[in-house]
OpenMM code with the backbone's topology and positions (N, CA, C; nanometers):
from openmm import Vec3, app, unit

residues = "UNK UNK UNK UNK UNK UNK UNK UNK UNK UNK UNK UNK UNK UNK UNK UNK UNK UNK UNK UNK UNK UNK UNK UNK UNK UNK UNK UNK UNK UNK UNK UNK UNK UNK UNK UNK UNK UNK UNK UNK UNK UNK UNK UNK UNK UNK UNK UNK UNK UNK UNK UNK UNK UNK UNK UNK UNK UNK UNK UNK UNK UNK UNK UNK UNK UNK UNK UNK UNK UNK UNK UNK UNK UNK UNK UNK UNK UNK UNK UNK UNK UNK UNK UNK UNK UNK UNK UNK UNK UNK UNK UNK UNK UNK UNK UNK UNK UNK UNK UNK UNK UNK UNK UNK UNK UNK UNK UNK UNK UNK UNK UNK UNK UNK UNK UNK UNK UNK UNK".split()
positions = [
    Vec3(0.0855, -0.1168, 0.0000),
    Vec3(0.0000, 0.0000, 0.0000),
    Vec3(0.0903, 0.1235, 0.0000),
    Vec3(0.0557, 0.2398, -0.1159),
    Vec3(0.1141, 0.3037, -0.1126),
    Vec3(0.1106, 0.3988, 0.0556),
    Vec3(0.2283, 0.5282, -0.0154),
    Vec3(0.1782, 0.6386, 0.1400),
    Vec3(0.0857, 0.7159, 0.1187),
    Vec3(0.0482, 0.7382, -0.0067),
    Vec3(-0.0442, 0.8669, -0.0380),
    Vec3(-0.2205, 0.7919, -0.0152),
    Vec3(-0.2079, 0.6747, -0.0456),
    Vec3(-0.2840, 0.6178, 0.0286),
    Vec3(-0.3607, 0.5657, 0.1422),
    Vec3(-0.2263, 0.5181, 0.2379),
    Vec3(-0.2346, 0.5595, 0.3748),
    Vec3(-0.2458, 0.6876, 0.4399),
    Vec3(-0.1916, 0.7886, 0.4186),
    Vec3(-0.2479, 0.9071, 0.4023),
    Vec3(-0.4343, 0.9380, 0.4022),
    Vec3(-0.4688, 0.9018, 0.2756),
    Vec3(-0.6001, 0.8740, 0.2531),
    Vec3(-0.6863, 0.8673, 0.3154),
    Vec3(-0.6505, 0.7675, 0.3515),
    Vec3(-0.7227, 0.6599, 0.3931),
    Vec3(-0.7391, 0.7320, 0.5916),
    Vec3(-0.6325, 0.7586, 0.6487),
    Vec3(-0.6199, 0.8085, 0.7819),
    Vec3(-0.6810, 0.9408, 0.7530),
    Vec3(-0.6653, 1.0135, 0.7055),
    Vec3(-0.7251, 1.1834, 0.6847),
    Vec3(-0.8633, 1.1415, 0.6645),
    Vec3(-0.9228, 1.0670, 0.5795),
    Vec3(-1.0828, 1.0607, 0.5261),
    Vec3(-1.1552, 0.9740, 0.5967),
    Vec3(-1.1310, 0.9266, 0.6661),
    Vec3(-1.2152, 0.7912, 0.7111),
    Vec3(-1.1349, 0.7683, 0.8763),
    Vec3(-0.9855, 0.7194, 0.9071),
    Vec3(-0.9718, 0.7099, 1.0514),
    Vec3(-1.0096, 0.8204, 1.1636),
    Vec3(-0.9549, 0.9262, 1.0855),
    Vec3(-0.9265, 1.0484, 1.2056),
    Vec3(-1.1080, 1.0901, 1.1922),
    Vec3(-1.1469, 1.0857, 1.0569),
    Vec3(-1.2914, 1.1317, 1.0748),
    Vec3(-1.4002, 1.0430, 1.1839),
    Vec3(-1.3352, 0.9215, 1.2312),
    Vec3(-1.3742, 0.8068, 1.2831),
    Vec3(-1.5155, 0.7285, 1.2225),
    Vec3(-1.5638, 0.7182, 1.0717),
    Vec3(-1.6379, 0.6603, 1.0099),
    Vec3(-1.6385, 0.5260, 0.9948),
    Vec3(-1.7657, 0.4442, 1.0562),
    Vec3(-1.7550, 0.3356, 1.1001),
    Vec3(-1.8864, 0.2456, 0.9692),
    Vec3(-1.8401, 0.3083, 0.8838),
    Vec3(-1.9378, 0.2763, 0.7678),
    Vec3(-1.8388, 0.1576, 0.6867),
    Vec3(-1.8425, 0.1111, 0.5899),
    Vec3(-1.7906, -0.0503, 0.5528),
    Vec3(-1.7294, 0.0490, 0.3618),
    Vec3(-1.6324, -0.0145, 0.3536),
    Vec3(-1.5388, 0.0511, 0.2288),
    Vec3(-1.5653, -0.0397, 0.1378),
    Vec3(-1.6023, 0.0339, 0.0103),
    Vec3(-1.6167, -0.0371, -0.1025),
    Vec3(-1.4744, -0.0666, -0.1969),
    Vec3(-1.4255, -0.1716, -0.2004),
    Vec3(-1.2638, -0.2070, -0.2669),
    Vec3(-1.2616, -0.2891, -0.3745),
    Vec3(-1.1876, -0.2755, -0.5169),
    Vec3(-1.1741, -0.2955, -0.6018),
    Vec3(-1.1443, -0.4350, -0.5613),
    Vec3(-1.0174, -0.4446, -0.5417),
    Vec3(-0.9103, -0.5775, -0.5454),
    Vec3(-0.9586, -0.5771, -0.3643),
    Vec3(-0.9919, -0.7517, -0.3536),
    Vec3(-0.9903, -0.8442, -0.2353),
    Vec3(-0.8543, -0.7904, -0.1735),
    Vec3(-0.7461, -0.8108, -0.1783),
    Vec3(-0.5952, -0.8386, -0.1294),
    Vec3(-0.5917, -0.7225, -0.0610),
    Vec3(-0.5909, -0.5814, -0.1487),
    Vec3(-0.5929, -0.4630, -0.0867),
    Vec3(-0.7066, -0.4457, 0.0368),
    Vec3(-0.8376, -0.4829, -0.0133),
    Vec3(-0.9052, -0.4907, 0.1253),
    Vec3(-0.8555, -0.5271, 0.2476),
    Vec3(-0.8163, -0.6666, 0.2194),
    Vec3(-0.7646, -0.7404, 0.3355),
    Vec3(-0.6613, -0.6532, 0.4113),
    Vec3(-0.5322, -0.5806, 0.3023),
    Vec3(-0.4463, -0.5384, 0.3859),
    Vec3(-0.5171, -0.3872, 0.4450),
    Vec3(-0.6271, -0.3087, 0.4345),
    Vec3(-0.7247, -0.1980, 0.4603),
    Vec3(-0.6829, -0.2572, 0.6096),
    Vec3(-0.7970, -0.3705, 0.6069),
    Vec3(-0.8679, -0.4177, 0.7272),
    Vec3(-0.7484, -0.4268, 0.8232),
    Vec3(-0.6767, -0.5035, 0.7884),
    Vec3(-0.5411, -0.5167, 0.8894),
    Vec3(-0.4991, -0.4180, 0.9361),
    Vec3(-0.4738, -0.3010, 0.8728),
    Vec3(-0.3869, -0.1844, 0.9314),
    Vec3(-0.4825, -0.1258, 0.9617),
    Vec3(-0.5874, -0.0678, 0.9544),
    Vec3(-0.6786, 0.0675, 0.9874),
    Vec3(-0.8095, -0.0175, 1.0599),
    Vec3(-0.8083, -0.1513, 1.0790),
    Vec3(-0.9212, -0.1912, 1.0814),
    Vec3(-1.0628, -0.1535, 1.0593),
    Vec3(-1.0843, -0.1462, 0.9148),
    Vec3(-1.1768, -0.1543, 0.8541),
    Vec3(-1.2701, -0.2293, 0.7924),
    Vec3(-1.3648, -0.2401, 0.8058),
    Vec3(-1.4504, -0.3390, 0.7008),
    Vec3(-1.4693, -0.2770, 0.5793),
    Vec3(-1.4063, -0.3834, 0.4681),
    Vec3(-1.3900, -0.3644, 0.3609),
    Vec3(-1.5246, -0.4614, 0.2644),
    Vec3(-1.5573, -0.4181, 0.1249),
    Vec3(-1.6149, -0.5509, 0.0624),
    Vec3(-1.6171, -0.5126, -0.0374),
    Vec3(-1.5595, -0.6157, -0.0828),
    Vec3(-1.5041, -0.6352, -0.2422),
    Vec3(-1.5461, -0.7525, -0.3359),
    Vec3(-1.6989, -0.7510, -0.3943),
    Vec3(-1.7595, -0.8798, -0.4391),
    Vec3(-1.7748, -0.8421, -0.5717),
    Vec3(-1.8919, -0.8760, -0.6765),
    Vec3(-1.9191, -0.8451, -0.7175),
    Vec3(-2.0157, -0.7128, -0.8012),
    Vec3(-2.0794, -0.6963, -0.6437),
    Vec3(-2.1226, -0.6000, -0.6531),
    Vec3(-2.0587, -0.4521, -0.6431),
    Vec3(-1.9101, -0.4364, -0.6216),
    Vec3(-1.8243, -0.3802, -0.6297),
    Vec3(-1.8048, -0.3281, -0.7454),
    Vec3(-1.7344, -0.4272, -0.7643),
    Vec3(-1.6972, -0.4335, -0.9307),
    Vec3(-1.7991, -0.4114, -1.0231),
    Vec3(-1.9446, -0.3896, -1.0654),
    Vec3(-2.0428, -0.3462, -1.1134),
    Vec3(-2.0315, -0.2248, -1.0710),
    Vec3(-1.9895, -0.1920, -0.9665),
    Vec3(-2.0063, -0.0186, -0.9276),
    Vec3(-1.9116, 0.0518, -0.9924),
    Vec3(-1.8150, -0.0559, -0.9644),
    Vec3(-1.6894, 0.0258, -1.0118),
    Vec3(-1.6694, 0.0514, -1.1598),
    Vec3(-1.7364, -0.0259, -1.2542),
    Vec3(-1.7679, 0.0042, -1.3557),
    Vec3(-1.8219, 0.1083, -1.4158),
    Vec3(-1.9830, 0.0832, -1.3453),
    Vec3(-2.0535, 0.2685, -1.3422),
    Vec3(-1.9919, 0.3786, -1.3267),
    Vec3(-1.8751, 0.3616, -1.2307),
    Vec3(-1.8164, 0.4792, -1.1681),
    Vec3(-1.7509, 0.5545, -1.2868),
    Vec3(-1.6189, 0.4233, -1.3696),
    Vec3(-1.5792, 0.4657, -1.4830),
    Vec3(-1.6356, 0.5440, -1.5967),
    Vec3(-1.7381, 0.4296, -1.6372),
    Vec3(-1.8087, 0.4716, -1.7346),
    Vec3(-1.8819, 0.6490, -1.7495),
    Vec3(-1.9176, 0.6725, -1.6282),
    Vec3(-1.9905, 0.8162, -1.6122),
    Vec3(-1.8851, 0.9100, -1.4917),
    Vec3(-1.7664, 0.8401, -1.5439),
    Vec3(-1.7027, 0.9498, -1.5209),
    Vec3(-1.6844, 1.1199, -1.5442),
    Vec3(-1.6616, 1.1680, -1.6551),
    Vec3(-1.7152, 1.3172, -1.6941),
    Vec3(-1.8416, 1.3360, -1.6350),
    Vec3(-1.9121, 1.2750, -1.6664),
    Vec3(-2.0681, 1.3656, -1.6046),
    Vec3(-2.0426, 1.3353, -1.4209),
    Vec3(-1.9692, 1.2652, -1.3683),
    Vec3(-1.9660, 1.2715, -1.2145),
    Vec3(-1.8578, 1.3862, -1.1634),
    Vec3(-1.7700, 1.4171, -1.2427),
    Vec3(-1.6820, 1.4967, -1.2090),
    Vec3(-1.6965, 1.6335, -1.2952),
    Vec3(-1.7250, 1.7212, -1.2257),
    Vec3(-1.7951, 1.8846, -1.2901),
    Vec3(-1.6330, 1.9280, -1.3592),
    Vec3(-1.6251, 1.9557, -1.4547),
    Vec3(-1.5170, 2.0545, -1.4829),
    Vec3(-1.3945, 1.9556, -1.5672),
    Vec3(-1.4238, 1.8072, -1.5629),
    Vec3(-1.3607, 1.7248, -1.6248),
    Vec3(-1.2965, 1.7544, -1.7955),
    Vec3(-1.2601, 1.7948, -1.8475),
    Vec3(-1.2198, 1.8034, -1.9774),
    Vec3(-1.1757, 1.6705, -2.0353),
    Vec3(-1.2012, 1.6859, -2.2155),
    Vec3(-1.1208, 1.5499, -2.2228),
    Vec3(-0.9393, 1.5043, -2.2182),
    Vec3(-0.8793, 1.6694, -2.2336),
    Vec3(-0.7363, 1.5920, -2.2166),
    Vec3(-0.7294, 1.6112, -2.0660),
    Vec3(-0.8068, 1.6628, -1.9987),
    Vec3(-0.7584, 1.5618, -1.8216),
    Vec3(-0.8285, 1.4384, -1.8282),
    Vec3(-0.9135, 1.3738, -1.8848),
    Vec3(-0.9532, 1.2351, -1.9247),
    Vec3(-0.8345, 1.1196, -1.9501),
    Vec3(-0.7738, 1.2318, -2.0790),
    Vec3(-0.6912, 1.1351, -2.1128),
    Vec3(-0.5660, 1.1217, -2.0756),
    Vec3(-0.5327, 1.2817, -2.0047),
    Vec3(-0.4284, 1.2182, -1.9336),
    Vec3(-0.3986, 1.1323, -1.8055),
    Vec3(-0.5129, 1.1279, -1.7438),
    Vec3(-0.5368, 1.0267, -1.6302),
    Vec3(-0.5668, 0.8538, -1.7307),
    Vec3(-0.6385, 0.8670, -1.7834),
    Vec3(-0.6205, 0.7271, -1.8745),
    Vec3(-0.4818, 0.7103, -1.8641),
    Vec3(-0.3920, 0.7879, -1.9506),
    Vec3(-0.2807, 0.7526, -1.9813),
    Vec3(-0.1693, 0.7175, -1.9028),
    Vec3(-0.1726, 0.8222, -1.7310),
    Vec3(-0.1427, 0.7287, -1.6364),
    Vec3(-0.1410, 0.6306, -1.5568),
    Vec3(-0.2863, 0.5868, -1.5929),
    Vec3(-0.3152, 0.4422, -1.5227),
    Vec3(-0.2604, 0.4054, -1.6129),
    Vec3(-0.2721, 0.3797, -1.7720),
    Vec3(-0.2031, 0.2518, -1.8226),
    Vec3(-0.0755, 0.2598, -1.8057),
    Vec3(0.0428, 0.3770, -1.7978),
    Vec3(0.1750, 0.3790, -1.7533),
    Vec3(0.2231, 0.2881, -1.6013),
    Vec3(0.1135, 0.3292, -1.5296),
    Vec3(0.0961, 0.2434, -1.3774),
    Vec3(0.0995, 0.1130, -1.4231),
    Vec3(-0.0092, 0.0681, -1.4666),
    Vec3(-0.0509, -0.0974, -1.4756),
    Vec3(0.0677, -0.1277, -1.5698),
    Vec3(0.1279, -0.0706, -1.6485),
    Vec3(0.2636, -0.1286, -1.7150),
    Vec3(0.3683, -0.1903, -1.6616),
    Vec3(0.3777, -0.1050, -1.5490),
    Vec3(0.4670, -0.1605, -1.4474),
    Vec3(0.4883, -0.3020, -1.3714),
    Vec3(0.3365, -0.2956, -1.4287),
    Vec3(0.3411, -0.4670, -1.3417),
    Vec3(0.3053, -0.5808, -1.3966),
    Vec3(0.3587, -0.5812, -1.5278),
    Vec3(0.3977, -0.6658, -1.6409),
    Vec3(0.2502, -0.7037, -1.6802),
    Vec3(0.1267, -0.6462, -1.6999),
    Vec3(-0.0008, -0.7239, -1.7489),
    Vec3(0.0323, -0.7748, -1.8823),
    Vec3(-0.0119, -0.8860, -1.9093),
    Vec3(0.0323, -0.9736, -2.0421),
    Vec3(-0.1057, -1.0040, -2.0829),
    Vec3(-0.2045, -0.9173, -2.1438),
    Vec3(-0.3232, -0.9606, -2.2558),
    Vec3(-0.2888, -0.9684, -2.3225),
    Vec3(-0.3001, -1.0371, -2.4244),
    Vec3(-0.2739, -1.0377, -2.5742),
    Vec3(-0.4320, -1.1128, -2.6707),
    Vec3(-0.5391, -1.0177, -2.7187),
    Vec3(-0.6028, -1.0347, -2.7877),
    Vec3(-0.5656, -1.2287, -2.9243),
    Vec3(-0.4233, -1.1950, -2.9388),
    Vec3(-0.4201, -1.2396, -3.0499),
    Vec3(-0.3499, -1.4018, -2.9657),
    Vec3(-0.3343, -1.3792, -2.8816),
    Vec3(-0.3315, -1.5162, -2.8205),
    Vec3(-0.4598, -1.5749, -2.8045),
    Vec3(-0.5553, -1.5217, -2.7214),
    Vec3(-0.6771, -1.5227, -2.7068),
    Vec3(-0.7567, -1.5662, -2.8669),
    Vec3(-0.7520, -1.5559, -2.9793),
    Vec3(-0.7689, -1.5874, -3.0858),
    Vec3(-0.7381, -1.7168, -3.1043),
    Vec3(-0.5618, -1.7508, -3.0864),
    Vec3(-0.5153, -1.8666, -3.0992),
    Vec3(-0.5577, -1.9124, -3.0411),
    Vec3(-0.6132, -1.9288, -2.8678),
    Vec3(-0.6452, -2.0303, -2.8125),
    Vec3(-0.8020, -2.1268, -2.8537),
    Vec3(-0.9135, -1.9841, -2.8755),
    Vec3(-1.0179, -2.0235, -2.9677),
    Vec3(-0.9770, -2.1095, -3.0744),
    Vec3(-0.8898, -2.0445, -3.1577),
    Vec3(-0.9278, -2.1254, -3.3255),
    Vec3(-0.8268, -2.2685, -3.2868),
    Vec3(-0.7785, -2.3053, -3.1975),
    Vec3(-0.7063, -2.4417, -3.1511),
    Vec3(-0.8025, -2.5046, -3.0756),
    Vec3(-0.8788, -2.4554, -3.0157),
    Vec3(-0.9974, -2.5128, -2.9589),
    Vec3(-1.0715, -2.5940, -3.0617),
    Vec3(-1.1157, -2.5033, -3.1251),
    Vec3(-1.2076, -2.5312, -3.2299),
    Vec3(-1.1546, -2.6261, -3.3561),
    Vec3(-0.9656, -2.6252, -3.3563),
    Vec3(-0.9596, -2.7058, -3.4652),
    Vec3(-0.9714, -2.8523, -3.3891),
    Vec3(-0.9258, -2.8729, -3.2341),
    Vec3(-0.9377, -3.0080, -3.1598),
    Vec3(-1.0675, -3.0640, -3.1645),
    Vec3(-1.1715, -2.9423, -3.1730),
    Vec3(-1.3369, -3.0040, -3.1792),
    Vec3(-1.3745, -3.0771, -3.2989),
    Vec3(-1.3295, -3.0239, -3.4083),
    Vec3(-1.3214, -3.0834, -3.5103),
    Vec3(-1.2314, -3.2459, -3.5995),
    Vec3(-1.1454, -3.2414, -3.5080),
    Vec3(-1.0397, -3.3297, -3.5154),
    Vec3(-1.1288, -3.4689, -3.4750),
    Vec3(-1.1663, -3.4201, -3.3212),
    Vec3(-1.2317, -3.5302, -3.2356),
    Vec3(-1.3889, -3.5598, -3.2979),
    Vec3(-1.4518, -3.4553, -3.3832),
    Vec3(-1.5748, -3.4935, -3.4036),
    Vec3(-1.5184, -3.6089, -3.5558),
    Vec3(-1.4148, -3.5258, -3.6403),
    Vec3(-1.3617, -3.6605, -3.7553),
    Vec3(-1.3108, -3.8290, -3.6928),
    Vec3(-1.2686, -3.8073, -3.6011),
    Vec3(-1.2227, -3.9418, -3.5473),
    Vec3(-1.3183, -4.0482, -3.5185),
    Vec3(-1.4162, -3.9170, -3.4370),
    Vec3(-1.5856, -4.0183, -3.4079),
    Vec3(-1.6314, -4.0890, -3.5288),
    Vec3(-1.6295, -4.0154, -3.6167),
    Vec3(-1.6955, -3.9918, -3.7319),
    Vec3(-1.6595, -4.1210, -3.8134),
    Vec3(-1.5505, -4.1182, -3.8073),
    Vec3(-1.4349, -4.2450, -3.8616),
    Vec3(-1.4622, -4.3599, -3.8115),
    Vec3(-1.4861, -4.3782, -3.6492),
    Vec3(-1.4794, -4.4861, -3.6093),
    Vec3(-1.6043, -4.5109, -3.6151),
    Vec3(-1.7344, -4.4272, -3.5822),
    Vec3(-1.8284, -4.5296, -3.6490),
    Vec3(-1.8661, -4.5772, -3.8133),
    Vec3(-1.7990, -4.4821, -3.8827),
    Vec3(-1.8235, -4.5544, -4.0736),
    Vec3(-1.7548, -4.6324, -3.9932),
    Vec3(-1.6179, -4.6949, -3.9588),
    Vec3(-1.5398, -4.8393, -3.9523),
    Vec3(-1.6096, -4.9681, -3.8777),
    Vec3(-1.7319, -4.8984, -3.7849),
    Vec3(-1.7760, -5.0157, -3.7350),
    Vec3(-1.8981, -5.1055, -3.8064),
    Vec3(-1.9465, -5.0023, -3.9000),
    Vec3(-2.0831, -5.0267, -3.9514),
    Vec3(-2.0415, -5.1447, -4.0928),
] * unit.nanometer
topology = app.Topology()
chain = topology.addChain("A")
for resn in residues:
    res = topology.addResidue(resn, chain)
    for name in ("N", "CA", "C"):
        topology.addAtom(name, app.Element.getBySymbol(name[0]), res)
């Protein structure tokens, strides 16, 4: 956990002494919330649906938002998340489908084979 976080987190919520339950992206980070500040954290699904909304209607939640402060905050999260080697690759994801799909086919010819051979 970062400091600017801990920070945060003690200025907005400890010292204010708010005994209300924190909505958290990532489980792990909750957990370590709870440990240090003892907080109740929850991080389910229904989280993550929020946290979605949150994104999505971002500009209209934040008054005064422009789009290059949009994009330059985009552009620092993805500089952030770079850091910590995320490996998507669309075109793997492709390969793994169309190898799927050529094994389905393989196995439906083999069936296919062995019953013409039995008949």
């Amino acid at each position: 956990m970062s400091k600017s976080l801990k920070s945060f987190i003690k200025k907005s919520i400890v010292d204010k002494q708010l005994h209300d339950k924190l909505a958290v992206s990532e489980s792990k980070l909750g957990s370590t919330i709870s440990e240090k500040f003892s907080i109740k954290c929850v991080s389910d699904k229904t989280v993550a649906e929020l946290m979605r909304g949150i994104r999505s209607q971002l500009n209209n939640l934040i008054a005064g938002l422009s789009e290059t402060d949009m994009h330059a905050m985009v552009l620092g999260l993805s500089h952030s998340l770079s850091r910590y080697k995320i490996k998507f690759s669309p075109d793997k994801v492709d390969t793994m489908i169309v190898q799927a799909i050529g094994t389905s086919n393989t196995t439906i010819k083999r069936c296919d084979a062995i019953r013409w051979s039995t008949c």
